[in-house]
N, C-alpha and C positions, 0 to 999 in steps of 0.2 A: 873658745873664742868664736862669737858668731861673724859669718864674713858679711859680702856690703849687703842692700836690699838689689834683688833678681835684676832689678831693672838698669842699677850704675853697674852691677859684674856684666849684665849681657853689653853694655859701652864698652865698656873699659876692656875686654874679651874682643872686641872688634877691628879697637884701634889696634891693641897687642896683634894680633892677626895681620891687619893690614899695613904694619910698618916692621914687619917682624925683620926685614933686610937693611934695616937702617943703622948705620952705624954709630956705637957712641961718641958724642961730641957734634954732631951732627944737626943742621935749625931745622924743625920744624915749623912750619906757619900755618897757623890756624885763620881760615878767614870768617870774620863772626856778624851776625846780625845780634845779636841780644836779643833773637828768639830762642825757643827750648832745644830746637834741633842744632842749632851750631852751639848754644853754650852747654847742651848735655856731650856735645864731643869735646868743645873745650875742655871740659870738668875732667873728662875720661883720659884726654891726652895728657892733661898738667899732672893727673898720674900715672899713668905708665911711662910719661920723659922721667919724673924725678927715678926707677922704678930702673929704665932700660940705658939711662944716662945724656937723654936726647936736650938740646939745649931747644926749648919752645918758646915761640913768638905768634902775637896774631896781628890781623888788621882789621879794623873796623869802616866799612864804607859808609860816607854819607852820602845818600845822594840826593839831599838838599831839596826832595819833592813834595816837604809839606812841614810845616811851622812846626819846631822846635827839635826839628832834625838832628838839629848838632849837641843840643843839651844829652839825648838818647843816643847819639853817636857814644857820648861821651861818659855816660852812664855806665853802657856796654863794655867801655875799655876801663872802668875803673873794675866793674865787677871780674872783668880780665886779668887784673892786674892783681886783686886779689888772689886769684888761683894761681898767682905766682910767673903768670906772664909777662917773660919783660926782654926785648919792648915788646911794647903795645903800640901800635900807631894808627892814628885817625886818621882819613884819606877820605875829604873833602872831593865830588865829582861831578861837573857839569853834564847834566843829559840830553842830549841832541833828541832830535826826531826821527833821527833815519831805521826804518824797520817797523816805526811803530814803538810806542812807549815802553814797553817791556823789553824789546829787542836792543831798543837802545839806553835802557839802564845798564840790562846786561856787559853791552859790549865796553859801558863805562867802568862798570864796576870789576870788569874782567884785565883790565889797562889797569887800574889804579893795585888790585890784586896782583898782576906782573912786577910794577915796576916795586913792589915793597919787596917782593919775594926772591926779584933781583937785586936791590940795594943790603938786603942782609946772608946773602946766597945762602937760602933757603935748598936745602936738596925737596923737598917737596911740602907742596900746601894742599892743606885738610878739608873738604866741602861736608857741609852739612845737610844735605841730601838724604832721604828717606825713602822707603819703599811707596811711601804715600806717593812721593813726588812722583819716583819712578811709573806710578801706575796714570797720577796725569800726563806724564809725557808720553805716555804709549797711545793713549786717547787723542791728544791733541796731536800726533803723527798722523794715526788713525782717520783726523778729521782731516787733513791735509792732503790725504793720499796721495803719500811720496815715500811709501815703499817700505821696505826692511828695515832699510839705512834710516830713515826717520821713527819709526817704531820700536829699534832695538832699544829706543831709550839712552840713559846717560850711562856711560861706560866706568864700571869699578876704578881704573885707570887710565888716563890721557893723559900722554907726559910727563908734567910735573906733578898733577892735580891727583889726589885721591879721593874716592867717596866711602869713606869706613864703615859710615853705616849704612849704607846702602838698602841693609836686608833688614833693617830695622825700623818698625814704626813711628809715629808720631805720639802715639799714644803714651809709650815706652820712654821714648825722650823726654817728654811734657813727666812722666813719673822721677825720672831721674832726677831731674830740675830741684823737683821739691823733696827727692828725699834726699839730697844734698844741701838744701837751702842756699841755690844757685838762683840767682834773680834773673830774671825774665820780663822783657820787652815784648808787646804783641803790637809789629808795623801796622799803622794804619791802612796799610796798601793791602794788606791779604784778609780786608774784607770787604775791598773796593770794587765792584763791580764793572769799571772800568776797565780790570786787566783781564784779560781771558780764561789765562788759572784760574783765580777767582772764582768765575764763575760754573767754570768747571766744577772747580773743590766745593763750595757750598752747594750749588745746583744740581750739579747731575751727579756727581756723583753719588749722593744720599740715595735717587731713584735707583737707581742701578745696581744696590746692594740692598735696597727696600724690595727692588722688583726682580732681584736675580739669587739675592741672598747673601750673606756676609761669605767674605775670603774674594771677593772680585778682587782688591789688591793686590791680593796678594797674586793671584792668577795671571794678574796684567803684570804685574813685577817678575813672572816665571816666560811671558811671553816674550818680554823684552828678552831675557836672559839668551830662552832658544836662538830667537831673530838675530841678536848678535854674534850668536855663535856660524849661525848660516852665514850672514853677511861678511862674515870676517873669512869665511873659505871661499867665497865668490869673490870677496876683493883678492887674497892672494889669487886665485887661477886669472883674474882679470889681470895682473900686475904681470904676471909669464905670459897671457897672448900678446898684450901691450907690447914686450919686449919683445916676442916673435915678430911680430906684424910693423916694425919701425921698420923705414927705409929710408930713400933717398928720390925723388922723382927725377926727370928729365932734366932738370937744369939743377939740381942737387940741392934742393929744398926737402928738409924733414918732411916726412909722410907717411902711413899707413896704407900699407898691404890689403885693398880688398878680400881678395882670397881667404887671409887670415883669418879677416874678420867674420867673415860671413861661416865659417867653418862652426862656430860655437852657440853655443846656445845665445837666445836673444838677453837674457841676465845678464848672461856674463859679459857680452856685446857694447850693452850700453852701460858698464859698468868701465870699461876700456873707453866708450868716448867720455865721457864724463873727465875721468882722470884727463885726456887728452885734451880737453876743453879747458879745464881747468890750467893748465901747464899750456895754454897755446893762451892766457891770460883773460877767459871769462871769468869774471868775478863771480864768486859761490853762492853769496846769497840770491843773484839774479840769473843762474840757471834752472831751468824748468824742465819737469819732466816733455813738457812738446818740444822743446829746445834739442831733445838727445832723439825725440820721436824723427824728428826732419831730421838730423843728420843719420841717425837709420836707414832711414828711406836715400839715403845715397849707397849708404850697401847691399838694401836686400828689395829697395825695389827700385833698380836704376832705371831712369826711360830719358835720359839725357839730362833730367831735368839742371836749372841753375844754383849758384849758391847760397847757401843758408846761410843767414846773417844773425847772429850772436849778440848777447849782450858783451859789452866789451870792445866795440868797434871790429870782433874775431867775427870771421867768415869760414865757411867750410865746402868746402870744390871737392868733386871727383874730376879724377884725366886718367886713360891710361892705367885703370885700373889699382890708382892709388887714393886715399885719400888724404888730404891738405885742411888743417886748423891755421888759420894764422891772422895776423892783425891786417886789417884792411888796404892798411898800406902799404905793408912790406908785401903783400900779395899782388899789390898792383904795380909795385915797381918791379918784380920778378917776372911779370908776366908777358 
């Protein structure tokens, strides 16, 4: 008996791998576009659940940004439903504007993904993420310059979320698709030129493996790997100075220990205010690498100078050899 064609055993090989702790009985949710990447893991999870005893569920997002949305919504979850996905459920999403049009599909699409994965407690939901992708997000970090932490790329695992295939092509999915006779949706948006991937994926990246050579992808998908391996050891040792350097100032407001901080390297430094900043209620996406630059420059080049003011209405003081994050106001009535 011959087994499946290379391309559905290396899926199906992935998922097995990446849910190898999941117990029987247990929902898996698949979140799907009705492209080859999410419906070649669909394909591979609706076998190895029937296979490992896992009860599988997916969702499909609309997000309503171009005529006949919901018809290909709805395509998606039927061809779902034939691989034995059930439920299946559509999840219609309004896209705001904040971040930026991609940014903010995303964070719709991320909300409507939550709330299915919480109404059927899903122990974990399946991303359709590729090495392809992986290698635009190290670029588009890259172009950002913001660091490790933006460059490591998308993590195999974040909480709930998985990405199985991670290590695996586009190429290789798009094969699966059809030696399954798995139908396939190509979104109008990932030839839009409007969105940045985009034009990453068709633009630059063709040069880049035109003028550097095939395996760039792969390269970038090894770089992230490293970078997240490093950034994931600089955040623990950042989470132990953190917790060294917590104190109490003069009238017994939370605060950091200059000493502490100034003792470590500048990584790991501004990896401690960051978390600090974050937890003193600067909102994420509007903190900046200058933003952690000036509150540096209260530890390592003090000259009296005054407070640094944050996104977030948060401010940041030295006194006395400590340093203070806090909201503007509770700063100025403790003062």
């Amino acid at each position: 008996m011959t087994g499946p064609p290379p391309a559905v055993a290396q899926l199906r090989l992935a998922v097995r791998v990446a849910l190898s702790d999941i117990a029987p009985g247990s929902v898996v949710l698949v979140a799907a576009s009705g492209g080859a990447d999410s419906m070649a893991l669909a394909a591979a999870t609706a076998f190895e659940s029937r296979a490992a005893g896992w009860r599988y569920a997916a969702v499909v997002v609309d997000h309503q940004l171009q005529p006949g949305s919901a018809a290909a919504a709805q395509q998606a979850a039927d061809a779902l439903s034939a691989l034995g996905f059930d439920p299946v459920r559509v999840r219609a999403v309004e896209v705001g504007t904040a971040g930026g049009p991609e940014a903010a599909a995303r964070s719709a699409r991320y909300a409507a993904i939550d709330a299915v994965a919480t109404e059927l407690e899903a122990v974990t939901v399946l991303l359709g993420h590729t090495r392809d992708d992986q290698a635009e997000s190290v670029l588009l970090g890259l172009s950002r310059g913001s660091g490790a932490r933006s460059m490591s790329g998308m993590a195999p695992v974040r909480g709930v979320y998985r990405r199985p295939i991670l290590e695996i092509d586009r190429a290789t999915t798009h094969a699966a698709c059809v030696a399954e006779g798995v139908p396939i949706w190509d979104d109008p948006h990932n030839v839009d030129d409007a969105f940045t991937r985009v034009r990453l994926r068709h633009r630059v990246m063709p040069v880049i493996e035109r003028e550097l050579g095939p395996g760039v992808s792969d390269a970038l998908a090894r770089t992230a790997d490293l970078l997240r391996e490093d950034d994931g050891a600089l955040e623990q040792w950042a989470d132990e100075v953190l917790a060294d350097a917590r104190c109490l100032d003069d009238v017994g407001r939370a605060a950091l220990d200059v000493e502490v901080l100034a003792a470590v390297p500048a990584a790991v430094r501004r990896r401690v205010l960051r978390f600090k900043a974050l937890e003193s209620g600067v909102p994420g996406g509007d903190l900046r690498a200058s933003h952690l630059a000036d509150i540096d420059a209260l530890v390592t080049r003090w000259k009296g100078q005054g407070a640094v003011h944050l996104p977030g209405g948060v401010r940041a003081t030295r006194d006395c050899g400590r340093l203070q994050l806090a909201p503007q106001e509770a700063a100025e009535r403790q003062s």
